[in-house]
LUMFI-554035 format. One record per residue (C-alpha): residue in three letters; y, x, z; residue number from 1. Coordinates in nm, 2 decimals. Layout:
residues N
+------+--------+--------+--------+-----+
| rest |     yy |     xx |     zz |  nr |
+------+--------+--------+--------+-----+
|  ALA |      Y |      X |      Z | NUM |
...
+------+--------+--------+--------+-----+
***
This chain:
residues 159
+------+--------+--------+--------+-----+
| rest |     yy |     xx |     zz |  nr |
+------+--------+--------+--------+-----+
|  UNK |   0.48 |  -3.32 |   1.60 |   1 |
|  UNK |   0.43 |  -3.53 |   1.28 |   2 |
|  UNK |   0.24 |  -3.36 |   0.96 |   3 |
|  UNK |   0.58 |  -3.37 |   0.76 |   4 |
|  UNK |   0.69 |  -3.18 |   0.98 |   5 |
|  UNK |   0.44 |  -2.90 |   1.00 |   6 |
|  UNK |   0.39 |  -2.91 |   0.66 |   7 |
|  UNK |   0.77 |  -2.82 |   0.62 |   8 |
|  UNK |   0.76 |  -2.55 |   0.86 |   9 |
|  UNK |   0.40 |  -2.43 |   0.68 |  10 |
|  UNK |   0.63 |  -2.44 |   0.34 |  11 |
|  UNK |   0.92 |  -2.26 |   0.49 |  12 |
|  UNK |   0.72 |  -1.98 |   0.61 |  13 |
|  UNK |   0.56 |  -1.94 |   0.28 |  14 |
|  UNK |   0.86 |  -1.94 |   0.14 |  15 |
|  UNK |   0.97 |  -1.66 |   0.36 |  16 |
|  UNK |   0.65 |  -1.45 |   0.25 |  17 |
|  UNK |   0.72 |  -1.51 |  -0.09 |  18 |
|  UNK |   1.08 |  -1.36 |  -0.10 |  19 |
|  UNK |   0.91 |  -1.02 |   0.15 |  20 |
|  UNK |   0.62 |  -0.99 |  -0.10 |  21 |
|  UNK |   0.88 |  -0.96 |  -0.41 |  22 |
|  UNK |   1.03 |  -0.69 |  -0.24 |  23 |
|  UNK |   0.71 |  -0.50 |  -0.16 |  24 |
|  UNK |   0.68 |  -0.60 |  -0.50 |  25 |
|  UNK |   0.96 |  -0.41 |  -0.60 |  26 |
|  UNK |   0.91 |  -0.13 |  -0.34 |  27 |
|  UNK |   0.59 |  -0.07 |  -0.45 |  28 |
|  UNK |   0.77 |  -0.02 |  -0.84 |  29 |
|  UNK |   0.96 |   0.22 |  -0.71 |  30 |
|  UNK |   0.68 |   0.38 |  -0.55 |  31 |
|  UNK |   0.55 |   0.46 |  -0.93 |  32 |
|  UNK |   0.88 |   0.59 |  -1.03 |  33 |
|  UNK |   0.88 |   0.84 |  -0.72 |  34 |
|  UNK |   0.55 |   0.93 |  -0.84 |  35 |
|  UNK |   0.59 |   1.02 |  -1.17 |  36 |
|  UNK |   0.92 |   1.17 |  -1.09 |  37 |
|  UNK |   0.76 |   1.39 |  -0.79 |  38 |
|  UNK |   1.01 |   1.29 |  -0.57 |  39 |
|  UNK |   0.79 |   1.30 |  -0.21 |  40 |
|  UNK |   1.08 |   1.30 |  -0.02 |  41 |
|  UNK |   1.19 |   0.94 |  -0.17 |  42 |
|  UNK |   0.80 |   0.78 |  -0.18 |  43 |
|  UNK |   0.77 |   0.89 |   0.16 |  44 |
|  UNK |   1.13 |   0.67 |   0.27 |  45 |
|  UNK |   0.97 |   0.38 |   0.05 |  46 |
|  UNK |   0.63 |   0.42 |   0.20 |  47 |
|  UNK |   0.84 |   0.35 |   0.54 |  48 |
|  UNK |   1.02 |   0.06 |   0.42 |  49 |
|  UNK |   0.73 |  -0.09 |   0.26 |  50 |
|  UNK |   0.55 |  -0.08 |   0.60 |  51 |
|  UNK |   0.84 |  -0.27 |   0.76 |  52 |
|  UNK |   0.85 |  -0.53 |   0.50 |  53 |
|  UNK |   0.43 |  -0.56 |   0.56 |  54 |
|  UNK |   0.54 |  -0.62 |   0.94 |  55 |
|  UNK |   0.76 |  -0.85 |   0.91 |  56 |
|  UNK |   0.49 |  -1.04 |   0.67 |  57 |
|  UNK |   0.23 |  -1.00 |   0.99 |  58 |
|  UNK |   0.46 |  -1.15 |   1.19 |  59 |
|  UNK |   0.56 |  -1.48 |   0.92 |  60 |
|  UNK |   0.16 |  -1.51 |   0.88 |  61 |
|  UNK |   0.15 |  -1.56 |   1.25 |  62 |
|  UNK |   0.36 |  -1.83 |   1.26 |  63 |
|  UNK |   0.22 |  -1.96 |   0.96 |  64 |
|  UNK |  -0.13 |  -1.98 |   1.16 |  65 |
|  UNK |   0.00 |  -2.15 |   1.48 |  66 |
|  UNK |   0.11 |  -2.43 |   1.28 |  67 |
|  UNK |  -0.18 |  -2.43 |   1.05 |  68 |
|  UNK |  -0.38 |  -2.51 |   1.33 |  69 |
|  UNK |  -0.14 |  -2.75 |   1.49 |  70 |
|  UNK |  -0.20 |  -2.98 |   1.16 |  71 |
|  UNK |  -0.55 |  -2.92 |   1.19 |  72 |
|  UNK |  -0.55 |  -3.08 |   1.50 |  73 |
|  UNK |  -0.31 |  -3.35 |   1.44 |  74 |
|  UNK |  -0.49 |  -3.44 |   1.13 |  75 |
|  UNK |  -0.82 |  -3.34 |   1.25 |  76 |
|  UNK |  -0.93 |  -3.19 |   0.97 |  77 |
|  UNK |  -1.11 |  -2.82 |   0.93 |  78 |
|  UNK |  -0.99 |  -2.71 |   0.61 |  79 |
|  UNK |  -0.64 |  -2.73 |   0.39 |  80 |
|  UNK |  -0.89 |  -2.90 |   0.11 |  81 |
|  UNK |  -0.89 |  -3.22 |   0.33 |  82 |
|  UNK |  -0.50 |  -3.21 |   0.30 |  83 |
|  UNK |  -0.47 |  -3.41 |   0.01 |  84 |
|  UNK |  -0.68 |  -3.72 |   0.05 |  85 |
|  UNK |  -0.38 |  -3.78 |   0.33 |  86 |
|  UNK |  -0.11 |  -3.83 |   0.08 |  87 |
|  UNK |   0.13 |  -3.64 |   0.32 |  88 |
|  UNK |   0.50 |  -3.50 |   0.13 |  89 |
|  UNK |   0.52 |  -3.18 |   0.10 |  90 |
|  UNK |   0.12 |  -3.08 |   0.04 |  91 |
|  UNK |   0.16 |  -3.05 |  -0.32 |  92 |
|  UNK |   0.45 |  -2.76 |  -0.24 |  93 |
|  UNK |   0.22 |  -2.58 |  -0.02 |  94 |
|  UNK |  -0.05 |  -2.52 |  -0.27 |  95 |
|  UNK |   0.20 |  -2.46 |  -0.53 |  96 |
|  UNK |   0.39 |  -2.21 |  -0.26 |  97 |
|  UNK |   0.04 |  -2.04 |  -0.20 |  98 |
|  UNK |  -0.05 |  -2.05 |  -0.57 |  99 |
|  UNK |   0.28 |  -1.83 |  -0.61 | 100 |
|  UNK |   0.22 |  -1.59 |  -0.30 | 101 |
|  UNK |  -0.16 |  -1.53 |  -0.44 | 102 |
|  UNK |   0.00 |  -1.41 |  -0.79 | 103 |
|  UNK |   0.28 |  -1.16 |  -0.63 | 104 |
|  UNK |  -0.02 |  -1.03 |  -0.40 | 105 |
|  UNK |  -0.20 |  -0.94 |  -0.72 | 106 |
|  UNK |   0.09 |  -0.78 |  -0.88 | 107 |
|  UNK |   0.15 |  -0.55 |  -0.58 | 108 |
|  UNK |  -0.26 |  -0.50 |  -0.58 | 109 |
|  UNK |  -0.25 |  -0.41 |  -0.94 | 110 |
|  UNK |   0.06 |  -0.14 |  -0.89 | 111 |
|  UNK |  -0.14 |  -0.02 |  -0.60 | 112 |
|  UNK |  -0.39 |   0.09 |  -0.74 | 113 |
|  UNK |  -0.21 |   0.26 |  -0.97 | 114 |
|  UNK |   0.01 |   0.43 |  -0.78 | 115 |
|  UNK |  -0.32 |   0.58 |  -0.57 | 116 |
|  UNK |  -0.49 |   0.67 |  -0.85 | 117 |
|  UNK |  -0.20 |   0.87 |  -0.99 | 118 |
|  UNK |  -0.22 |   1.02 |  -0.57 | 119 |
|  UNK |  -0.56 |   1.10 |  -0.61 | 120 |
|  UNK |  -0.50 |   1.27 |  -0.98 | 121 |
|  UNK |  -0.21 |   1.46 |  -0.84 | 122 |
|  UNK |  -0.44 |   1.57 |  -0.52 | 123 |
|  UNK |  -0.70 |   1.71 |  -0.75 | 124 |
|  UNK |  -0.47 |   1.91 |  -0.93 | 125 |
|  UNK |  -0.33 |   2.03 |  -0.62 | 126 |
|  UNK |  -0.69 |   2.09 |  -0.45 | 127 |
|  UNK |  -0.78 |   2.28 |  -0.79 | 128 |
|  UNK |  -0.43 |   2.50 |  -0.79 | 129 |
|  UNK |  -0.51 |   2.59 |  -0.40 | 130 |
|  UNK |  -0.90 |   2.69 |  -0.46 | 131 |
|  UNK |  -0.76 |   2.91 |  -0.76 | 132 |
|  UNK |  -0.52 |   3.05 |  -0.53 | 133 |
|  UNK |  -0.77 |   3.12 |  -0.25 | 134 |
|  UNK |  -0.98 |   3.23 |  -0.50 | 135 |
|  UNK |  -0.71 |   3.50 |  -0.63 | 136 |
|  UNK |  -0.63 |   3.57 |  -0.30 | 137 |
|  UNK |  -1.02 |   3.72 |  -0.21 | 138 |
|  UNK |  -1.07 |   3.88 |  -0.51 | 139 |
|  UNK |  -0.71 |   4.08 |  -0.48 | 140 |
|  UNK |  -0.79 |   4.17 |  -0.10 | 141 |
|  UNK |  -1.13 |   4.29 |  -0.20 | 142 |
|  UNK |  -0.96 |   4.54 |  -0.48 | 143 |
|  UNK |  -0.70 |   4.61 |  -0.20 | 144 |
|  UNK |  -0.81 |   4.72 |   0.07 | 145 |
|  UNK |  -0.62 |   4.98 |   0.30 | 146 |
|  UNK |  -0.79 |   5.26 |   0.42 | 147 |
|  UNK |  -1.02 |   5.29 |   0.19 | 148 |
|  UNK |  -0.97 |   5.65 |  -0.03 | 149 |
|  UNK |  -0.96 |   5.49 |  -0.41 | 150 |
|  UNK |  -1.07 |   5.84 |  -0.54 | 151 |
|  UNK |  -1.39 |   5.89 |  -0.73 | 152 |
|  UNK |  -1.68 |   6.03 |  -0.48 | 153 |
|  UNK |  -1.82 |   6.25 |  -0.73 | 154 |
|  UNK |  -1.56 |   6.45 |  -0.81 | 155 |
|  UNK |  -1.42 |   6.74 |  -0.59 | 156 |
|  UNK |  -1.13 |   6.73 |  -0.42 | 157 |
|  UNK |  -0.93 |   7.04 |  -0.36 | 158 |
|  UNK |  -0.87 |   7.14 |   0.00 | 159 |
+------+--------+--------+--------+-----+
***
């Protein structure tokens, strides 16, 4: 197979990504909204989808690999920094494609992260709530025991 030709697949491919990240991008937006609306029931469907989008993303950087290495070989170089001095069409449009996929990534990082911190807030609440509750729940069996006589035992009690 001719470099043009991988290099068109490679750009395809990374094209494909591209359009999958933006809507992880926008999954993971949504995500935040759930959060801050405390709708579980709606992150946990976008949680699902998310993961099938990431799949399918797997599956294109697989591909993407098998012909990576197939210009590798037909080129014989050992990195995409060697791609260049070869004038090849089409190598200018996988570094810009790349460039692009590297700045949605870091979008969906940033949102990421804040969508688990805002998790981990909401968990500590949570945690805190159920240790008060626990917490309430000893002290009110202790008071409430049955069985025992809640009746001073100094005083007499008539028979």
């Amino acid at each position: 197979m001719e470099p043009q030709v991988y290099l068109s697949r490679l750009n395809e491919i990374l094209i494909k990504k591209q359009a999958l990240l933006r809507e992880i991008l926008d999954l993971t937006r949504q995500q935040k909204e759930a959060l801050a609306s405390d709708s579980l029931d709606e992150l946990e469907i976008l949680i699902a989808k998310k993961q099938t989008k990431m799949d399918a993303v797997d599956k294109l950087d697989e591909q993407f690999m098998v012909y990576l290495e197939g210009l590798k070989r037909r080129l014989g170089i050992k990195t995409l920094d060697e791609l260049p001095a070869w004038r090849i069409p089409g190598a200018t449009e996988l570094k810009e494609n790349t460039a692009a996929i590297l700045d949605v990534l870091r979008e969906i990082k940033a949102l990421d992260d804040e969508n688990t911190a805002s998790v981990k807030s909401k968990m500590a609440v949570l945690k805190d709530k159920i240790k008060q509750s626990n917490d309430f729940r000893k002290v009110s069996a202790a008071y409430l025991q049955p069985g025992h006589n809640l009746a001073s035992p100094y005083f007499d009690q008539k028979k």
